[in-house]
Each structure stands twice: as C-alpha cells, then as structure tokens.
C-alpha positions in Angstrom: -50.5 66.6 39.8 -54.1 67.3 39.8 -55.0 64.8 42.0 -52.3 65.4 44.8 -53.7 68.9 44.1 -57.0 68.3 45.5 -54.9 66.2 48.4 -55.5 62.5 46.6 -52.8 60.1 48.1 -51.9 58.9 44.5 -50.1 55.8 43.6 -48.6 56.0 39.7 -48.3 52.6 37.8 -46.0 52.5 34.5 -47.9 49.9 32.8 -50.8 47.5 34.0 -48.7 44.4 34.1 -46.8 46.6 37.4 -50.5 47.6 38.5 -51.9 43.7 38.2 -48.7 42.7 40.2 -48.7 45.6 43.4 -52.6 45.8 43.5 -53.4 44.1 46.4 -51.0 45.5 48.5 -52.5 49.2 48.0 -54.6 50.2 50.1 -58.5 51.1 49.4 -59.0 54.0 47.1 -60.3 53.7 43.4 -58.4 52.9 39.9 -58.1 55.0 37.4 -57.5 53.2 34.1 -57.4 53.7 30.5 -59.0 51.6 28.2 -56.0 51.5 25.4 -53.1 50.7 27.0 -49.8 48.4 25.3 -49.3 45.3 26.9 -52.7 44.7 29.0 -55.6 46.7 27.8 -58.1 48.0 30.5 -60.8 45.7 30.2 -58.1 43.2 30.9 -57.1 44.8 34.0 -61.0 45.2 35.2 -61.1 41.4 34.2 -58.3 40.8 35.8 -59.6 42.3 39.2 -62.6 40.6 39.0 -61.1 37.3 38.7 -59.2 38.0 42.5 -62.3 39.3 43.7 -61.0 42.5 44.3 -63.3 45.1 44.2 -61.7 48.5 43.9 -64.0 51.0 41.7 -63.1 51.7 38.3 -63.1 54.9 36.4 -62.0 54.0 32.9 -60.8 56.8 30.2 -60.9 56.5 27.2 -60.0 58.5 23.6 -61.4 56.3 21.5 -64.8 55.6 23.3 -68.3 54.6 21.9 -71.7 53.3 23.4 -70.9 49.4 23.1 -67.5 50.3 25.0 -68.5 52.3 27.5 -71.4 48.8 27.9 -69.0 47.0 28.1 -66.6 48.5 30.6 -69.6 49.0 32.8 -70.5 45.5 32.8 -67.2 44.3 33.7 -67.2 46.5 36.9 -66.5 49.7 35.8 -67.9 52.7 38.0 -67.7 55.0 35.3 -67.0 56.0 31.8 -65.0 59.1 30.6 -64.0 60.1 26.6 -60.9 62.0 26.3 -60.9 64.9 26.2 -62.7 65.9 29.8 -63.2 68.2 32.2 -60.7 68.3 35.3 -63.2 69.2 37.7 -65.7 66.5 36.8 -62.8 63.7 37.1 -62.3 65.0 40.4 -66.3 65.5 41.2 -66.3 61.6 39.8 -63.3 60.3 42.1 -65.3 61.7 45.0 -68.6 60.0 44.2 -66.6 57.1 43.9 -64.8 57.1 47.2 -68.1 58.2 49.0 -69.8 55.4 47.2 -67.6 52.8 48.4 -67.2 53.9 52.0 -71.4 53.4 52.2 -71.0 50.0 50.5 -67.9 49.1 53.2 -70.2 50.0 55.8 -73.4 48.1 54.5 -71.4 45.2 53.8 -70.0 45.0 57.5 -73.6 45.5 58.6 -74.7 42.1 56.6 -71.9 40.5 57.8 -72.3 41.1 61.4 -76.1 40.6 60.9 -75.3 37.5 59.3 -72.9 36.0 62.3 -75.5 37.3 65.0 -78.7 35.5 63.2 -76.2 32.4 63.3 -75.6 32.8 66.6 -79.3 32.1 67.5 -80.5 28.4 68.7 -83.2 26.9 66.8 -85.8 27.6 68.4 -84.6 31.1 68.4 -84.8 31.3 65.0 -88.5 30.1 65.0 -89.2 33.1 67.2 -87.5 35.6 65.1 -89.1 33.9 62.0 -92.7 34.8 63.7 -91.5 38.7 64.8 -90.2 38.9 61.2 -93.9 37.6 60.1 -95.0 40.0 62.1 -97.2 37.7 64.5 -97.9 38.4 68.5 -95.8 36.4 71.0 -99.4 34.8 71.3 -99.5 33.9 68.0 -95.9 32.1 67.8 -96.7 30.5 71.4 -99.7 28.5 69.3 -97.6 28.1 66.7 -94.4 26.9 68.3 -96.8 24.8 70.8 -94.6 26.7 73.8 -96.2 29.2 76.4 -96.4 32.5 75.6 -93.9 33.2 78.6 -91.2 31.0 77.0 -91.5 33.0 73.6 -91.2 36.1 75.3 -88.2 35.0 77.4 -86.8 33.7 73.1 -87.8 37.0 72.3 -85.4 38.7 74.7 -82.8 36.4 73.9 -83.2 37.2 69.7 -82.9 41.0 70.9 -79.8 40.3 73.2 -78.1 38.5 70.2 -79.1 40.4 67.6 -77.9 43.7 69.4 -81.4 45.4 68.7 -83.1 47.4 71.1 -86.8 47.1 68.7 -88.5 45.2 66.8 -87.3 47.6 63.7 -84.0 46.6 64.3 -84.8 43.3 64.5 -85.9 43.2 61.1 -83.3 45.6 59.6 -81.1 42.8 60.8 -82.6 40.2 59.9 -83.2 41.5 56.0 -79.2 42.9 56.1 -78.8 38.9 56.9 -80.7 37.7 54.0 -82.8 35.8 57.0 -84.5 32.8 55.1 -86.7 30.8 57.4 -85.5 27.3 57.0 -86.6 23.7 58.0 -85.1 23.6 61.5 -86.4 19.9 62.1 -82.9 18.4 62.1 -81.6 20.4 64.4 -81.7 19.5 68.0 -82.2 22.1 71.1 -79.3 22.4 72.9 
C-alpha cells in the first residue's frame, strides 16, 4: 500500500521460491527482499540473481541485522541495507535513488556498448589513427608514425569521426574510453 501510494507499479511475491521462478519475466524496477525468509533466505535470492546474471537492485530488510550482515548482503549485490524497524519515507527516498541509479547505469551501459560496436567497426588502419588522436599526437605526428602522408591520415581521421558518430576530438575519446579502447598489435590483420 505504501508503495502504490507513492504510484510504484508493485508486483507482490508469496515466497522467494514464486519470486526466483517469475523474475525474469518482470519488467525493470528493483527488489525488495528480506533477509529472513522460510524456504529461500535473501542472500539466496541475491545469489540466486547473480548466478542468471540478472541485475535488478536490491534493497534488503532486515529485523535481525548486524555489520557482518549488512557486509555481506552488500557484497553479494545488494544496493542497500535497512534494520527493521524504519522509516516509510526513507524506504521510499531509497527506492527512488535506486531506480534513478539504475536508469544512469542503463544509459552508460548502452553508451559502452554502442562505443564498443562503432570502435569495431573501424579498419585497421583506422584504429592506428584513433590510437594516435587518443595519444594525443598531430595528424603529422601519426603520418611519421604510420609511414602514410599526412593527407591519408586526415582523410582516416574523418572516417574514425564518421564511424564513431563524434563531431570532436572530445568525443572521440569519450568513446573510445566508454569502449575500453586498448591499442592492440594490428600486424595480423590485413587492409581491406
């Protein structure tokens, strides 16, 4: 009732075995779990949704809580930690957070991903060009480098930008960190 009362859409389980067996077909939203629970406790829940790979936030509660507990739930994935009894408004301040928290994290982690498919996208010698703008060396720099004219880096340059969506070079290296860019050995590869 509280949470429908701040307009939570709010899906009820009667025990975790039903929550372990529906919880991939709910949709994104965070759990809200106690610890001591017959049947399944919580941290075999949060194990439990760690072993799918699922990775709805936690907010365990908990009357019978203590410091290695609350360590415990946090490191198996836990977002946060509340003791019985606790305030109404700071669950709901806490569910908030939560959700907020995981929309940024959504939204990062479809920025590295499509970071990661454009920096794939680029031909080797691409990548030796980005490798040099990440360096932060001049297209006359990478030209000596690459043993290429200058004109042929710049004409790799536009084609990194094109790919990578980026209209600077600060985007170009946002992009390139969000893809965990790691210069590599590009030998074995041949140019297309």
């Amino acid at each position: 009732m509280l949470l429908r009362s701040e307009d939570f859409e709010v899906v009820a389980f009667g025990n975790p075995a039903e929550f372990v067996a529906n919880v991939e077909e709910l949709e994104e939203g965070c759990v809200i779990l106690d610890l001591c629970m017959p049947e399944m406790s919580g941290m075999e829940v949060m194990e439990e949704l760690q072993k799918r790979e699922l990775k709805m936030p936690v907010i365990c509660i908990t009357g019978h809580g203590d410091i290695p507990t609350a360590v415990k739930a946090l490191k198996v994935g836990a977002y946060d930690f509340l003791e019985k009894p606790f305030d109404s408004t700071m669950l709901i301040g806490i569910i908030k957070e939560c959700i907020a928290d995981r929309k940024d994290k959504q939204q990062i982690e479809l920025f590295e991903a499509t970071a990661k498919e454009a920096v794939a996208s680029l031909t080797p010698r691409e990548h030796e060009v980005l490798k040099g703008m990440v360096d932060g060396l001049r297209n006359k720099q990478i030209a000596f480098d690459m043993d290429i004219s200058i004109r042929t880096v710049e004409l790799h340059r536009v084609h990194v930008m094109e790919k990578l969506d980026a209209k600077s070079l600060s985007d170009v290296l946002k992009i390139a960190i969000a893809a965990g860019f790691d210069y590599v050995d590009l030998s074995a590869f041949k140019e297309p």
